[in-house]
C-alpha positions in Angstrom: 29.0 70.8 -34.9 27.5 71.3 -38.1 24.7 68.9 -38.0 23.9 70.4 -34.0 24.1 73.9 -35.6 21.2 72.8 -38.2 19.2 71.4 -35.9 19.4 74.6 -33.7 17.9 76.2 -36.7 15.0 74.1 -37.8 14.4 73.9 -33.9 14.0 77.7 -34.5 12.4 77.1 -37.6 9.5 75.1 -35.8 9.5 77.5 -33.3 7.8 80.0 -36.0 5.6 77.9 -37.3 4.3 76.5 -34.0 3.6 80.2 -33.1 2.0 80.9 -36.6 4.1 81.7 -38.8 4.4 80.8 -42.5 7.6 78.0 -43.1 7.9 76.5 -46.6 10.9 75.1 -49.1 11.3 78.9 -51.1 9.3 80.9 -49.3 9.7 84.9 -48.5 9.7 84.2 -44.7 12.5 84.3 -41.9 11.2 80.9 -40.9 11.7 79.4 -44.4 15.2 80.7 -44.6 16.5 79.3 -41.1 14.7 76.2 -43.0 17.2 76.3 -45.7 20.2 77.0 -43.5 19.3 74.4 -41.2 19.0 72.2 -44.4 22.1 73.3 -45.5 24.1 72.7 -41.9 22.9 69.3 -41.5 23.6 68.5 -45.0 27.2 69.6 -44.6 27.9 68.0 -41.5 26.1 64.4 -43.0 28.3 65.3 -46.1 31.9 65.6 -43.8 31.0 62.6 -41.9 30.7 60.4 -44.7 33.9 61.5 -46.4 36.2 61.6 -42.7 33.9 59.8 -40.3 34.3 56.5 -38.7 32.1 55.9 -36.3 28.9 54.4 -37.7 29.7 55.1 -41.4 31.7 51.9 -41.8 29.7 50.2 -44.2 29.7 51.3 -47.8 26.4 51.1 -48.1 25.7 53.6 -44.9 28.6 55.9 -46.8 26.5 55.7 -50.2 23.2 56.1 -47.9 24.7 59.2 -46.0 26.2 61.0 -49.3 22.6 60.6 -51.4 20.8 62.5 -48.1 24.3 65.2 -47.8 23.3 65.8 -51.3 19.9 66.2 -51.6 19.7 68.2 -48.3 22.2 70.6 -49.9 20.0 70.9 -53.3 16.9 71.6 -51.1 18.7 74.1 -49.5 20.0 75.5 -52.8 16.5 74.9 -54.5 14.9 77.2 -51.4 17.7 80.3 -51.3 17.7 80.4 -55.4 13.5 80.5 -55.3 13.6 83.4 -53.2 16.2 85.0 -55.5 14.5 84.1 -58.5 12.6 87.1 -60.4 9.6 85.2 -61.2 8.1 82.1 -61.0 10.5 79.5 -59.9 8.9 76.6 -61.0 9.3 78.4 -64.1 13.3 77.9 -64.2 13.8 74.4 -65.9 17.3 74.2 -63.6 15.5 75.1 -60.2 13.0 72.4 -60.9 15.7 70.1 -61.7 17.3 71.4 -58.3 14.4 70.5 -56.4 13.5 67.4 -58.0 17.0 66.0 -57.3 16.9 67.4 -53.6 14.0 65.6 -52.8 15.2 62.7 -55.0 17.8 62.7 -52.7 16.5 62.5 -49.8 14.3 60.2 -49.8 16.6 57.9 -51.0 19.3 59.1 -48.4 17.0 58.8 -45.8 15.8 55.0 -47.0 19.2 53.8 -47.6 20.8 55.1 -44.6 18.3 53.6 -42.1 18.1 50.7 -43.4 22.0 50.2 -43.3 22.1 51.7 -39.8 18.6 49.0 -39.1 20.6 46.0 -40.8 23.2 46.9 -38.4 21.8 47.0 -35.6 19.8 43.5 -36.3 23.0 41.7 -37.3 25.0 43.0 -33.9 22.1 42.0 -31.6 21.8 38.5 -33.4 25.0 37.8 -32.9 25.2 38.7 -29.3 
């Protein structure tokens, strides 16, 4: 529900910025924050499967794949609400830079680990069969 819920919102998200709107990672803009909650949603629900899931997070490695993207989806999210909290400058905040850095960090990483787990999964089943 959680990761259906996030996607709702950077479907909405899109939405905005399809019809003109500005959508950015700390931005002032209604678009940028159902960015960040959608961030945060689907990093929640990544983040509950890979502690109770266990469907397709059987393999340790899609586990330490699925955690790494729960966790930088959840800084990015935390990185955008803080920047629009922020007084000033937030790239002027040694800890928000830090928060964004391992967000996207994150990721990335999530995002490369977890495929190819899921990709090596797939391969091995359907050489097998």
């Amino acid at each position: 529900m959680l990761v259906a819920a996030g996607a709702v919102a950077l479907a909405a998200a899109l939405a905005f910025a399809v019809g003109g709107g500005s959508i950015g990672i700390g931005e002032a803009s209604f678009a940028s924050l159902l960015l960040a909650v959608g961030a945060a949603l689907i990093g929640a629900g990544v983040g509950t499967l890979v502690v109770g899931g266990r469907a397709w997070f059987d393999a340790p490695v899609t586990r330490v794949g699925g955690g790494m993207l729960a966790i930088g989806l959840l800084c990015l999210a935390a990185f955008s609400l803080a920047s629009r909290a922020y007084p000033g400058d937030p790239l002027e905040s040694l800890a928000l830079i830090w928060l964004g850095g391992i967000g996207a960090l994150g990721l990335l990483l999530g995002i490369a680990v977890t495929g190819l787990s899921l990709a090596w999964r797939v391969w091995r089943y359907r050489s097998a069969g």
